[in-house]
C-alpha atoms as one frame of an Amber mdcrd trajectory, in Angstrom:
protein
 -69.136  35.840  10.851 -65.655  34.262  10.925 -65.083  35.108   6.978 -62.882
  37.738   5.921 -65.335  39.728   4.295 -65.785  40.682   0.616 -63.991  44.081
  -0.848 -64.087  46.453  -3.866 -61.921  44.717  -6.796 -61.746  41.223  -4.936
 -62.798  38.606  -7.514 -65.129  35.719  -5.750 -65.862  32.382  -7.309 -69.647
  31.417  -7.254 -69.840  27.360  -6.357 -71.163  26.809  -9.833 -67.751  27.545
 -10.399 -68.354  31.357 -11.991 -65.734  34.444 -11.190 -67.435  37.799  -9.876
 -65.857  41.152  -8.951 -66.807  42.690  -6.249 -67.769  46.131  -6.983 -68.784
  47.383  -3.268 -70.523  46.798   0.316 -73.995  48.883   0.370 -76.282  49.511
   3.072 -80.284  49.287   2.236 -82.078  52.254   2.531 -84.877  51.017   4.251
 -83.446  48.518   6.837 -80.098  48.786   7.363 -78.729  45.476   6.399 -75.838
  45.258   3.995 -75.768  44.101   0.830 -72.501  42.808  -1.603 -73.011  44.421
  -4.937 -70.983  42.503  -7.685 -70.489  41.505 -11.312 -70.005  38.693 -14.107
 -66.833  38.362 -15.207 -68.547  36.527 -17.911 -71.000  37.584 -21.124 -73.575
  39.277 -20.405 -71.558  40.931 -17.682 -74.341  41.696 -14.993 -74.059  43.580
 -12.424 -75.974  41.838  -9.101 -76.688  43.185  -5.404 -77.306  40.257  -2.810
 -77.389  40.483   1.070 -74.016  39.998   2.663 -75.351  37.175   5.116 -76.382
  35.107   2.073 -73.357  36.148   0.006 -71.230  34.212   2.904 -73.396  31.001
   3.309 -72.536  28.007   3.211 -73.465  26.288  -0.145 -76.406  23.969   0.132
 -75.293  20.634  -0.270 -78.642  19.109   0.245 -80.131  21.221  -3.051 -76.249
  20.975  -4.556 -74.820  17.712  -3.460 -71.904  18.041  -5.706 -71.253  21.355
  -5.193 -67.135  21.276  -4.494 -67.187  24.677  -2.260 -68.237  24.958   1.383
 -69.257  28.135   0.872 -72.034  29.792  -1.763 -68.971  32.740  -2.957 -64.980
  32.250  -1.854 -62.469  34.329  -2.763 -59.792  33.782  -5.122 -56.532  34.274
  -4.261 -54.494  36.782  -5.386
């Protein structure tokens, strides 16, 4: 992964265009692989846990053809 990768207190847009702090990097129990937990900086304010591989995808153009990002989360700067 060429990405700099997501940490604690970083905010990350979604390319539906919604913010999301990044709460922490966890490691699943069972097999090892790591996971970005994060929430909505938006109503209802959820708090969401998705694998870190996924988290820095590409965005799927072919399911979101006018998706503006290249990637599924960036980071906003600072």
């Amino acid at each position: 992964m060429n990405r700099e990768l997501p940490r604690p207190g970083e905010i990350w847009n979604h390319f539906k265009n919604n913010p999301y702090l990044i709460i922490d990097i966890a490691e699943h129990t069972e097999n090892g692989k790591m996971l970005v937990v994060y929430r909505q900086l938006y109503a209802p304010f959820k708090v969401y846990c998705r694998p870190l591989e996924m988290f820095m995808s590409e965005t799927d153009t072919a399911k979101y053809p006018y998706a503006k990002q290249k990637y599924r989360f960036e980071r906003v700067d600072k």
